[in-house]
C-alpha positions as CSV (number, residue, x, y, z in Angstrom):
1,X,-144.7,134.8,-120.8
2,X,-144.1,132.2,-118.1
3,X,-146.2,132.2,-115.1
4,X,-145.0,131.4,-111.3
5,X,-147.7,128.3,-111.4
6,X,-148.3,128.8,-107.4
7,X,-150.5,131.3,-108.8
8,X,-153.0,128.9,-110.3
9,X,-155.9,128.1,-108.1
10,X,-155.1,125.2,-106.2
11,X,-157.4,122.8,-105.7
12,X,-159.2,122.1,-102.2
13,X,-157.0,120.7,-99.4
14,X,-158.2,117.6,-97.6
15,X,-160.2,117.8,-94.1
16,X,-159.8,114.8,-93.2
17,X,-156.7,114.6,-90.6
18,X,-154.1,112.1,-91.2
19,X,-152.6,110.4,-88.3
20,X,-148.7,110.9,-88.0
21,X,-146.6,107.9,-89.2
22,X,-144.4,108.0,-86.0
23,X,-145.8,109.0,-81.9
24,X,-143.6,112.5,-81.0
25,X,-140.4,111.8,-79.9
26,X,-141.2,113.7,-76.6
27,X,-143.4,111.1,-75.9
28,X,-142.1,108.5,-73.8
29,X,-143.0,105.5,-75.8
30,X,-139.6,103.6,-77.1
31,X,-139.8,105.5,-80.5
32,X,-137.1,103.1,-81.9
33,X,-139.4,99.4,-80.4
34,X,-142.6,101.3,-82.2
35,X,-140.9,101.9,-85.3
36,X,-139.8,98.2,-85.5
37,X,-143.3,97.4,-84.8
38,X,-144.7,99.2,-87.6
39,X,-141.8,98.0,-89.6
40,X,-143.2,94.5,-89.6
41,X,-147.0,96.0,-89.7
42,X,-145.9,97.5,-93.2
43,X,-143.7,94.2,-94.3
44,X,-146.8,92.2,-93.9
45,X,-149.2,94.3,-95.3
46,X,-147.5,95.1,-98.3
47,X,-147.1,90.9,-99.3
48,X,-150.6,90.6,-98.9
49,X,-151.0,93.5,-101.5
50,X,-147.7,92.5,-103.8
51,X,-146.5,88.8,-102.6
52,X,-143.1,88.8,-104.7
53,X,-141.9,92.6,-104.4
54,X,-139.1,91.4,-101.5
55,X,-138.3,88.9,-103.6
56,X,-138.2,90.9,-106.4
57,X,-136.0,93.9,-104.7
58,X,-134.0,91.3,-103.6
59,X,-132.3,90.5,-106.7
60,X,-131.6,94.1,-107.6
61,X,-132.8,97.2,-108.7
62,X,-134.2,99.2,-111.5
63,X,-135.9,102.5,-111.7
64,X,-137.1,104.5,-114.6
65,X,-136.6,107.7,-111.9
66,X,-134.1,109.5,-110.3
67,X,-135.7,112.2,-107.6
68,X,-133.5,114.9,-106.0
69,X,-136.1,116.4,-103.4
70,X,-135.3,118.2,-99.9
71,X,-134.7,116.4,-97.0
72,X,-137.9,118.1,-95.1
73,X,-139.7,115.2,-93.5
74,X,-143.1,116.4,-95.2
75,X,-141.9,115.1,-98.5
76,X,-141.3,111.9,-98.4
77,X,-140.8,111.3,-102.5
78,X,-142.0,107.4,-102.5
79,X,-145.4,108.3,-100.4
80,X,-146.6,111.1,-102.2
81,X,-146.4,109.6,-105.7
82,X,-148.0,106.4,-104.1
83,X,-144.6,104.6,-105.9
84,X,-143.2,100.7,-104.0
85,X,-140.1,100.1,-103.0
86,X,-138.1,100.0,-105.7
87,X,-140.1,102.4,-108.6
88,X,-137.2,105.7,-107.9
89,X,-133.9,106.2,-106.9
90,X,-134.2,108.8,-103.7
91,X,-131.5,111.8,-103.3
92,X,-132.0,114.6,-100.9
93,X,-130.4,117.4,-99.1
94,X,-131.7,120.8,-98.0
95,X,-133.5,122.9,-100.8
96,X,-133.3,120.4,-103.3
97,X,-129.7,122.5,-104.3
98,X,-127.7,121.0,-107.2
99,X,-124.1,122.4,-107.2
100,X,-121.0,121.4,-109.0
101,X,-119.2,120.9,-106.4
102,X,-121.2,118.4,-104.5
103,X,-119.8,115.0,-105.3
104,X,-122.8,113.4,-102.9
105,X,-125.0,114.3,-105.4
106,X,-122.8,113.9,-108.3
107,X,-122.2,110.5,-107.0
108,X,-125.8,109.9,-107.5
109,X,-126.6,111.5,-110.7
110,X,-123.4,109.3,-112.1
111,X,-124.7,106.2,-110.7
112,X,-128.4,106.5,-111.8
113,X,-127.6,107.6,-115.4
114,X,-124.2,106.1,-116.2
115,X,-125.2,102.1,-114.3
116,X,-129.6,102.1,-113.4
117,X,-130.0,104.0,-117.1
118,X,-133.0,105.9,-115.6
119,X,-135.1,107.4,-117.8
120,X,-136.6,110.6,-116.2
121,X,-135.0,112.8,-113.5
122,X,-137.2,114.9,-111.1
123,X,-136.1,118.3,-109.0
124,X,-138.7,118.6,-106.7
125,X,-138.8,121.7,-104.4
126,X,-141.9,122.5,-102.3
127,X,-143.5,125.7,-101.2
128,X,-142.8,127.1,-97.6
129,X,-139.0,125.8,-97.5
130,X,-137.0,126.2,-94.5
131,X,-133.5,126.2,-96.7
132,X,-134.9,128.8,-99.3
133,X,-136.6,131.1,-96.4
134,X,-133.1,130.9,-94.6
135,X,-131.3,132.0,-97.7
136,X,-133.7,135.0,-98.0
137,X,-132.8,136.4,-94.8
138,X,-129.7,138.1,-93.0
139,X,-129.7,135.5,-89.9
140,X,-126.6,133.2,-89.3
141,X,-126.8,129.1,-89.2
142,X,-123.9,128.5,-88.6
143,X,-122.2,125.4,-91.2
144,X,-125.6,125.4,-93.1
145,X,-124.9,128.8,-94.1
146,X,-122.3,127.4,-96.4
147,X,-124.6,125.9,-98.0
148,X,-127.8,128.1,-98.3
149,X,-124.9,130.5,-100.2
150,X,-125.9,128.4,-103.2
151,X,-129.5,129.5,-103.0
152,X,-128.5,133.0,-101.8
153,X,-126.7,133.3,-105.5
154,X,-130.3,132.6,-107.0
155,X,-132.1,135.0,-104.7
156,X,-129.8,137.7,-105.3
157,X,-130.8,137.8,-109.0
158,X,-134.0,138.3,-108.1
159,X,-134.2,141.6,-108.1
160,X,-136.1,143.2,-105.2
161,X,-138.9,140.8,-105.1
162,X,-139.1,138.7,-101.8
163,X,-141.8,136.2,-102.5
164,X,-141.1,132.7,-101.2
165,X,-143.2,131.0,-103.6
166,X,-141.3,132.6,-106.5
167,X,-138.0,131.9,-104.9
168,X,-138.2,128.4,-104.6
169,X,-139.8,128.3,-108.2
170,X,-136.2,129.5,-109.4
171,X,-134.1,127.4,-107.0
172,X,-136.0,124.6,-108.5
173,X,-135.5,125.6,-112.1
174,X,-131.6,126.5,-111.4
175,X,-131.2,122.8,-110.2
176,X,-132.7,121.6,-113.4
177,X,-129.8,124.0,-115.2
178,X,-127.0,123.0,-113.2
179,X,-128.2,119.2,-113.6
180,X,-128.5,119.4,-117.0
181,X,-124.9,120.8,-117.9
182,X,-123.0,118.4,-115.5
183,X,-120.1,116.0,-117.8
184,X,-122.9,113.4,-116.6
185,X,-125.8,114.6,-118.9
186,X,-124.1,116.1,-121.6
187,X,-122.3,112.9,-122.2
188,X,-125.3,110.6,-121.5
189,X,-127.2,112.9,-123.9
190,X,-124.3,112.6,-126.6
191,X,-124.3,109.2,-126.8
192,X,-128.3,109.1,-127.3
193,X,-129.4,108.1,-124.0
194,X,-132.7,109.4,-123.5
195,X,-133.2,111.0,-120.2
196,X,-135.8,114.0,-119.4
197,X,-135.1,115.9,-116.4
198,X,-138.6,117.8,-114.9
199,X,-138.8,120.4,-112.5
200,X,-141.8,120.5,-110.0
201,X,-143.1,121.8,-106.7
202,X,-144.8,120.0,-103.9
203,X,-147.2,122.3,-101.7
204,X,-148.1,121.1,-97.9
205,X,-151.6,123.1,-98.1
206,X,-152.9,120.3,-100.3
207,X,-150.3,117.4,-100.7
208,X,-150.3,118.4,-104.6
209,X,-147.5,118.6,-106.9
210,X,-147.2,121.5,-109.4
211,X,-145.1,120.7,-113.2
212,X,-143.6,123.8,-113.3
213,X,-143.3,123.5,-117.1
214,X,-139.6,122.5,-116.9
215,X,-138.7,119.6,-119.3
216,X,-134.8,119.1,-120.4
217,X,-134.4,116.3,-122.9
218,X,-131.5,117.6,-124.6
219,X,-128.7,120.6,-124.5
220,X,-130.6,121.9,-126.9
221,X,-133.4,122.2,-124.0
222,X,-131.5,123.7,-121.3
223,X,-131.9,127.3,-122.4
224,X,-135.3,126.8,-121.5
225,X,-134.4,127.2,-117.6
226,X,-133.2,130.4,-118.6
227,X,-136.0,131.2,-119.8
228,X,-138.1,130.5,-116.7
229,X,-135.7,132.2,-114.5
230,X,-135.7,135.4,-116.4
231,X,-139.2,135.3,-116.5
232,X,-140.4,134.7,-112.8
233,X,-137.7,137.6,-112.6
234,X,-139.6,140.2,-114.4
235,X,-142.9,138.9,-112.9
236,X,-144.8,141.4,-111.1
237,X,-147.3,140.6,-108.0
């Protein structure tokens, strides 16, 4: 049986603080001349380190990775991999939801399969979600809740547990499904294109990510999700 891998003992968060990337923006410091400053702080600092990789991006792209993440500013995809500019193509909204009916993210999917030919695709959720703790409760956001309704779907099939953790476990692994049966993969797939889609989860208590077990590499594969889902279902705390 599957396992909710929050479970596992994580492994020591780090003491050390880390110094925010930009000053508060209730601060009265010219956010927008500071981040221009550290703009050209970062430009020249990262020739020193890699002297060709403007040049390089320059004359086009071509990543291996396609990462659908949320859009919380505490996962920033490139910095917690430790990836340049130029290793994955980015796509984010809130909760990490895929839906069929979201030609943003459709539009992206299409684009990094069908013209970059990127070989691995990443759903990455994290633990203590705003959009997933939203969907689990009664209270009104107004337009968002449009949008939460996708993960609301998920939650309801939960049974009666209410753990967050496990929730955003299965909105991960019901991206991965709903990714893996859009026209886009299922064609890319038929014609032998080899592309691998992972779910994982990123947890702020110790800037790890988790593999939640959750690898697609064919149709063949997807009943697999299924297989997650109903088990975190049935899991008992």
């Amino acid at each position: 049986m599957l396992q909710s891998i929050f479970r596992k003992k994580s492994p020591q968060s780090a003491k050390t603080p880390i110094r925010s990337a930009v000053p508060s923006i209730t601060q009265d410091t010219g956010v927008q001349h500071e981040l221009l400053r550290r703009n050209q702080g970062w430009a020249d600092q990262v020739v020193v380190q890699q002297p060709t990789i403007f040049e390089e991006c320059a004359k086009g792209q071509q990543p291996k990775i396609l990462w659908i993440g949320c859009a919380d500013s505490r996962v920033p995809p490139e910095q917690i991999v430790s990836c340049a500019p130029g290793d994955i193509f980015v796509h984010r909204n809130i909760a990490n939801v895929c839906i069929f009916s979201d030609l943003n993210s459709l539009s992206v999917v299409q684009y990094a399969v069908e013209v970059l030919k990127v070989e691995e695709i990443i759903v990455c959720g994290h633990y203590g979600c705003g959009g997933v703790k939203a969907a689990m409760g009664n209270q009104s956001y107004g337009m968002i809740d449009n949008w939460l309704s996708n993960i609301k779907s998920v939650y309801h099939k939960l049974e009666q547990s209410e753990q967050e953790n496990l929730m955003v476990e299965l909105n991960v692994a019901n991206s991965v499904n709903v990714l893996c049966q859009t026209p886009i993969l299922q064609n890319a797939w038929a014609q032998g294109q080899p592309i691998t889609v992972h779910g994982w989860s990123y947890s702020f208590e110790n800037g790890r990510i988790y593999d939640l077990n959750i690898q697609i590499a064919s149709p063949n594969d997807i009943e697999k999700t299924d297989e997650y889902r109903y088990d975190l279902n049935k899991f008992v705390y």
